[in-house]
C-alpha positions as CSV (number, residue, x, y, z in Angstrom):
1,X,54.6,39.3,-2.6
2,X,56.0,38.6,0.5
3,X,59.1,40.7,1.7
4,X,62.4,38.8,0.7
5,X,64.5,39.5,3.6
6,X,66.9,36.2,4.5
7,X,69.4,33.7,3.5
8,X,68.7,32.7,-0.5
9,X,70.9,29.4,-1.6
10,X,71.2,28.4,-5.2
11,X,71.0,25.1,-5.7
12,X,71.7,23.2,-9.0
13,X,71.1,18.5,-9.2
14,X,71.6,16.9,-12.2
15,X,69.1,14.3,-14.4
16,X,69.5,10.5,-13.5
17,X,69.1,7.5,-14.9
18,X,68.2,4.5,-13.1
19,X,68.7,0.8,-13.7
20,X,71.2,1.2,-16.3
21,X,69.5,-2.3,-17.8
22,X,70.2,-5.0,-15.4
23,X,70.6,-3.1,-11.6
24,X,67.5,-2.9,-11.1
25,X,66.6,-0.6,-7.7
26,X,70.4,-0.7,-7.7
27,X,72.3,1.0,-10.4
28,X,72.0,5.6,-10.8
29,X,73.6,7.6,-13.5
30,X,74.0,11.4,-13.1
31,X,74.1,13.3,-16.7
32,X,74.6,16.6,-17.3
33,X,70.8,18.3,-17.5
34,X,69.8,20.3,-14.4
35,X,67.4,21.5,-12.8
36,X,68.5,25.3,-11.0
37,X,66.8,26.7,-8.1
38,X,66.7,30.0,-6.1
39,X,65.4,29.0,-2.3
40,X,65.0,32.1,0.1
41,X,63.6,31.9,3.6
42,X,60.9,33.9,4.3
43,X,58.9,34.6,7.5
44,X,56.9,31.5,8.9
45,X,54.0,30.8,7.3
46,X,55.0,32.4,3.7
47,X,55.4,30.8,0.7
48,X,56.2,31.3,-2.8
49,X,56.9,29.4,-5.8
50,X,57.8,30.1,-9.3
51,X,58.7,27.3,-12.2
52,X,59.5,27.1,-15.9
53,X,60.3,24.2,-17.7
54,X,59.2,21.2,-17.9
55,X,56.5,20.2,-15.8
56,X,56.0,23.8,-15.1
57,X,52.2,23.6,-15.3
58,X,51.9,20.6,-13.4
59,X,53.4,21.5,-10.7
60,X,51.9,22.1,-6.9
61,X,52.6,26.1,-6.3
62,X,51.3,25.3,-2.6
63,X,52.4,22.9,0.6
64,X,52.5,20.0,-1.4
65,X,54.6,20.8,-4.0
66,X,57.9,18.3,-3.3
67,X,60.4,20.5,-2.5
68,X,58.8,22.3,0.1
69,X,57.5,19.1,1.5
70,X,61.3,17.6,1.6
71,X,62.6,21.0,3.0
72,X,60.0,20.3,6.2
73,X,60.9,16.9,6.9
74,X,64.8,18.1,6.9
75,X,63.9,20.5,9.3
76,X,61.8,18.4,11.7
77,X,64.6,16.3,11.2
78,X,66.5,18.9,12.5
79,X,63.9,20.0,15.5
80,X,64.0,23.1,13.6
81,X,60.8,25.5,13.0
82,X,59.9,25.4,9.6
83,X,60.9,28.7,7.5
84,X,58.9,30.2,4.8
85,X,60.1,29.7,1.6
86,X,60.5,31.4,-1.6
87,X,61.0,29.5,-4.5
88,X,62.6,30.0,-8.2
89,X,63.1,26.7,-9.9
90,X,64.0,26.1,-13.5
91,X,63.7,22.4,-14.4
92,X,65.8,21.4,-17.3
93,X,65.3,17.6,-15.9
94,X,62.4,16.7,-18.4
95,X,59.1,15.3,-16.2
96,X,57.7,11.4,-16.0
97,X,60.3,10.3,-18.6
98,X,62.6,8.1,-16.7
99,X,65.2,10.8,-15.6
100,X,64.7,11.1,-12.4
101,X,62.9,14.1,-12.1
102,X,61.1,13.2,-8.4
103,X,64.5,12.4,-7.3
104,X,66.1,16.0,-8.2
105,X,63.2,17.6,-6.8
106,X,63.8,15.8,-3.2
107,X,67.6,16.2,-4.0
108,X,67.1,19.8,-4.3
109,X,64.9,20.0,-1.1
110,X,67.6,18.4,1.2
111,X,70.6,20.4,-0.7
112,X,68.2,23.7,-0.4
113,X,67.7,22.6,3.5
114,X,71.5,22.1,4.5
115,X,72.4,25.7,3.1
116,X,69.7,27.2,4.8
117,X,70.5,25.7,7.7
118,X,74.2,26.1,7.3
119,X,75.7,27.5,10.8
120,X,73.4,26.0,12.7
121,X,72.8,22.6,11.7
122,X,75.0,20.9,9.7
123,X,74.0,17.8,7.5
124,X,76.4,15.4,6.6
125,X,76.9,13.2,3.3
126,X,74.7,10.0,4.6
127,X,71.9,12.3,6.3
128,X,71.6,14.2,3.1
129,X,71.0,10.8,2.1
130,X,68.8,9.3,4.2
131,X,66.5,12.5,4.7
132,X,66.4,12.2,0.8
133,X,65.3,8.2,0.6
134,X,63.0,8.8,3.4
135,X,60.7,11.2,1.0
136,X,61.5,9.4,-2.0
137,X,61.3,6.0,-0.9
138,X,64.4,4.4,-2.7
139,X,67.9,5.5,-2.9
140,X,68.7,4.6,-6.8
141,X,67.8,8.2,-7.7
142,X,68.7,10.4,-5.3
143,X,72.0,8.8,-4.7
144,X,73.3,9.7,-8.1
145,X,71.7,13.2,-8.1
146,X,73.3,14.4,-4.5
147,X,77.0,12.7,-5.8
148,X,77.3,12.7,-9.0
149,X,79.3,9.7,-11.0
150,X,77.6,5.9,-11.0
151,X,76.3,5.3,-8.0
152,X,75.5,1.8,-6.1
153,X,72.7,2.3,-3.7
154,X,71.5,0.1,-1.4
155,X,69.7,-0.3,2.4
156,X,71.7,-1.7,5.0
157,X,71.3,-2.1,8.4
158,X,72.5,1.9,8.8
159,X,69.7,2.6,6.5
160,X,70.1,4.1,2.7
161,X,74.3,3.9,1.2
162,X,75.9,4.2,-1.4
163,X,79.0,3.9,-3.2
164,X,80.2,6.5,-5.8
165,X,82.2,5.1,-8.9
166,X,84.0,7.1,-11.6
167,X,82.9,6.5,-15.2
168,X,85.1,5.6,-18.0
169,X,85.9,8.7,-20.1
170,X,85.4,6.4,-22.8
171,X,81.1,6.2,-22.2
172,X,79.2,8.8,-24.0
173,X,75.0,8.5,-22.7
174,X,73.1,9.7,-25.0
175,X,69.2,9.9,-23.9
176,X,66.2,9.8,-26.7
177,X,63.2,11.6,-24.9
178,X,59.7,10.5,-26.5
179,X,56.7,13.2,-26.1
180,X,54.4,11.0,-24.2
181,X,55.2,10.4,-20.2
182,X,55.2,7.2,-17.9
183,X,53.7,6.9,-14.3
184,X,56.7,5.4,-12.2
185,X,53.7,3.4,-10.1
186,X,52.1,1.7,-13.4
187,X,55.6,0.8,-14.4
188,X,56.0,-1.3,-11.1
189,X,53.1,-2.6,-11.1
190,X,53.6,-4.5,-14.5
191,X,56.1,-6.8,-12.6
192,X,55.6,-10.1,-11.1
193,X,56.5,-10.5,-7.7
194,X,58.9,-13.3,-8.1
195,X,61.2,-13.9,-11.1
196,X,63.4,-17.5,-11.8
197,X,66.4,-18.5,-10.7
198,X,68.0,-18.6,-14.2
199,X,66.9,-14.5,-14.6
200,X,68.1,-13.7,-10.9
201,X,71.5,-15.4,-11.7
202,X,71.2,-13.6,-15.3
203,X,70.8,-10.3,-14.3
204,X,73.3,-10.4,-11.3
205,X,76.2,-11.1,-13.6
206,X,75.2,-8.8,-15.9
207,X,75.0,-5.7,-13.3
208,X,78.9,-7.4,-12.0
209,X,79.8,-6.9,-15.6
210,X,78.1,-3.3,-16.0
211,X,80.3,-2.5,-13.0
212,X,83.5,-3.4,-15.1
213,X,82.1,-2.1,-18.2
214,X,81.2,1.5,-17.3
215,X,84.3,1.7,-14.7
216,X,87.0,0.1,-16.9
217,X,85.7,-1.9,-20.0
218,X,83.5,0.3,-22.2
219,X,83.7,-2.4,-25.3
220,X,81.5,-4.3,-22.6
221,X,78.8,-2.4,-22.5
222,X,76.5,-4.6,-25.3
223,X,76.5,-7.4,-23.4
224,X,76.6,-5.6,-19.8
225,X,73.3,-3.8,-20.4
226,X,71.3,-7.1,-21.0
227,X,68.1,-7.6,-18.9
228,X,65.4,-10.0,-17.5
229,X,64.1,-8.5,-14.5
230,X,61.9,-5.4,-15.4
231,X,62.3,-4.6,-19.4
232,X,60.3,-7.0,-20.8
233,X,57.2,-6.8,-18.2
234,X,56.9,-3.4,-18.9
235,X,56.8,-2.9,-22.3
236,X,53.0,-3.0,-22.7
237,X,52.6,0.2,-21.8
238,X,55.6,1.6,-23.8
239,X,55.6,-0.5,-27.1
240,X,57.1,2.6,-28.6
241,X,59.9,2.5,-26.3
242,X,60.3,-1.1,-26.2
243,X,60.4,-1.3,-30.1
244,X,63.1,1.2,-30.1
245,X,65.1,-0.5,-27.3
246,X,65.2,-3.5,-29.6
247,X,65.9,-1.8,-32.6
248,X,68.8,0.0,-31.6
249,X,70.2,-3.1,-29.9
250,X,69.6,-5.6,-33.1
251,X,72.1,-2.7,-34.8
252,X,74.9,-3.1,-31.8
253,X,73.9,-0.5,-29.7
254,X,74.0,-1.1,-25.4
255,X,70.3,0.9,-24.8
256,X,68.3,0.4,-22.1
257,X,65.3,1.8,-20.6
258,X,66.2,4.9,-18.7
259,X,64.5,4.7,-14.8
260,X,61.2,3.5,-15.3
261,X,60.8,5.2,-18.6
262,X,59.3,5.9,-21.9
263,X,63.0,7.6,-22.4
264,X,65.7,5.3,-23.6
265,X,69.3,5.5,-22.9
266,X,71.7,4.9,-24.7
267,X,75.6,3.9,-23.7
268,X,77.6,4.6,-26.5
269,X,81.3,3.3,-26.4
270,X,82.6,6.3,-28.4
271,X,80.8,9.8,-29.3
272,X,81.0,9.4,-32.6
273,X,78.1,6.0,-32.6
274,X,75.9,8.5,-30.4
275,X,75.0,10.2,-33.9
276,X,74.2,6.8,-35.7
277,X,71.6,5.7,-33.0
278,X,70.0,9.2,-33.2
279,X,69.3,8.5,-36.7
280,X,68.2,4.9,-36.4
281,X,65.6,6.2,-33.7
282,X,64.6,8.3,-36.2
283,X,63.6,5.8,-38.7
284,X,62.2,3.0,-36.7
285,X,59.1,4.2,-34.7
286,X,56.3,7.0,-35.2
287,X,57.3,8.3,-32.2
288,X,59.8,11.5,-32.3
289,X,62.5,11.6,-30.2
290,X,64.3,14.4,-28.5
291,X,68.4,13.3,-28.7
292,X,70.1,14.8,-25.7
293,X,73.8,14.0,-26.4
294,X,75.0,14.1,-22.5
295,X,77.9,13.9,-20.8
296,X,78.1,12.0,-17.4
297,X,77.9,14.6,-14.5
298,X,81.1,13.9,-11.7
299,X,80.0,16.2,-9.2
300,X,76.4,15.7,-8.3
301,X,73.9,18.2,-7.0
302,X,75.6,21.4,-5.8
303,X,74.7,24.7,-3.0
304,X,76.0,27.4,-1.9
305,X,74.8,31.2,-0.7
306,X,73.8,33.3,-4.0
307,X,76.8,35.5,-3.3
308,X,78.8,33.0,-2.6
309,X,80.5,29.9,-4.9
310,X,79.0,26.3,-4.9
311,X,80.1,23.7,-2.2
C-alpha cells in the first residue's frame, strides 16, 4: 500500500431519479440514498481503490474505473498534473437500476476534484457542472446529484444549466428496486427517433404540469406523471417493470419508471399511500421488490476536508 501522505476529502452525492414520467432528458430528482467516499491524493502515478456495496464487484479497481477517470479530466481541465489517488467508496446508490448510479459516480469525481484542488483552483457551480456532463454525456443526472432538489437541466448556448426547484413537503418518493439490472444504452435504443405531434404536445404539458405538481400542487401528481415519449417503447425489455407501473397506476398511484430503469418510482401525495403501493407491488408481479421509502434530498452532493465540516 502506498504511503497516505496528503489532502483526503470526504465526499457524500445522493441517488437520482430521472425523467420523472414525462421530462424526458429533462426532469432529475435527488433522494436521500448516498453513495460516501474517502478520496486522498497520493504521489503521481499511485492508485488505490476500495468499494463495498452495490456494484462492488463490478467495479474497475484500475484507471478506468469512473471516478478516477472524471477526477483526470477536472484536472486537465484545470492544466493541473494529475495526483494519485486513493480511494474508499461505499455505494449505497444501487447499480443499473435507474438511480443514477453513473451520475453520482462522475458527481463524486468532480466534487472529490474541487476539494482537492481547493486553494489552488477553485471550481464554480456551472463548471462543476459542465466538467460533470462532459464525462457523462447529459445533464439530467448529475444536475440533481451536485444540487440537490428537482432539477431542470438543459444545453444552452453556455453549454450544460440548470435550474434548482424546491419540492413540495407534501411528496413522499418512494422507489421499488427489482433484483434484475437494465443497460442505460439498450433502454435508448428501444426508441424511435421521431415521435407525433399529438405525444410531443402530450408530454410537454404534462412535464409543465409536473412542474406545478411537485413545486406547489401534489394532488396533481396522477395526471402530471403521464407519458408517451419513452415508457411504452421500452417496456419489452422490462415487462416486469412495465406491469407494475401499470398496476400501481390502475389503483391511483402517480409511478413512473425511475431513469431508464427496471426500478419504479413512485410519487406519493402523502406518506401514508407509500405503504399501500408497497403492498400492491407485492402482489402483482413475481418479481420482489426492495421498497426504499425516501425522502427528497435538498442539498445535493456535499465535500469538505475529513477534518473539517461539509461545504
Amino acid at each position: 500500500m502506498s504511503v497516505v501522505g496528503g489532502r483526503t476529502v470526504e465526499v457524500r452525492v445522493p441517488a437520482t431519479s430521472a425523467n420523472l414520467g414525462p421530462g424526458f432528458d429533462t426532469l432529475g430528482l435527488a433522494l436521500s440514498v448516498y453513495d460516501s467516499l474517502l478520496v486522498t491524493q497520493l504521489a503521481p502515478g499511485a492508485l488505490e481503490i476500495e468499494v463495498s456495496g452495490s456494484g462492488a464487484d463490478e467495479i474497475p479497481r484500475d484507471a478506468s474505473n469512473l471516478i478516477v477517470r472524471t477526477v483526470a479530466h477536472v484536472y486537465a481541465d484545470a492544466e493541473r498534473p494529475m495526483p494519485g489517488l486513493r480511494i474508499v467508496a461505499e455505494n449505497g446508490v444501487p447499480h443499473g437500476r435507474g438511480l443514477g448510479s453513473s451520475g453520482a459516480a462522475v458527481a463524486a469525481g468532480v466534487l472529490a476534484a474541487k476539494g482537492l484542488l481547493a486553494g489552488d483552483v477553485e471550481i464554480s457551480d456551472d463548471d462543476l457542472l459542465r466538467l460533470a456532463t462532459e464525462v457523462e454525456g447529459h445533464p439530467d443526472n448529475v444536475a440533481p446529484a451536485l444540487f440537490g432538489g428537482l432539477t431542470i437541466a438543459w444545453m444552452g448556448e453556455r453549454g450544460a444549466q440548470h435550474k434548482k426547484l424546491l419540492v413540495h413537503r407534501g411528496v413522499s418518493p418512494l422507489v421499488l428496486v427489482p433484483a434484475y439490472t437494465m443497460s442505460t444504452s439498450l433502454a435508448r435504443s428501444l426508441q424511435p427517433p421521431q415521435v407525433s405531434r399529438e405525444d410531443a404536445v402530450f408530454n410537454v404539458s404534462r412535464s409543465a404540469l409536473l412542474i406545478a405538481a411537485l413545486t406547489q400542487s401534489p394532488e396533481l401528481l396522477f395526471d402530471a406523471t403521464a407519458d408517451r415519449l419513452h415508457q411504452d417503447y421500452r417496456a419489452e425489455a422490462m415487462p416486469e417493470t412495465q406491469r407494475l407501473v401499470q398496476a400501481l397506476r390502475r389503483a391511483g398511484f402517480a409511478a413512473v419508471v425511475s431513469g431508464a430503469g427496471p426500478s419504479v418510482l413512485v410519487l406519493a401525495d402523502g406518506s401514508g399511500s407509500r405503504q399501500d403501493a408497497v403492498e400492491l407491488a407485492g402482489s402483482v408481479t413475481d418479481t420482489p421488490w426492495e421498497a426504499l421509502l425516501l425522502a427528497v434530498d435538498v442539498r445535493g452532493g456535499t465535500v469538505g476536508n475529513r477534518a473539517e465540516g461539509s461545504t
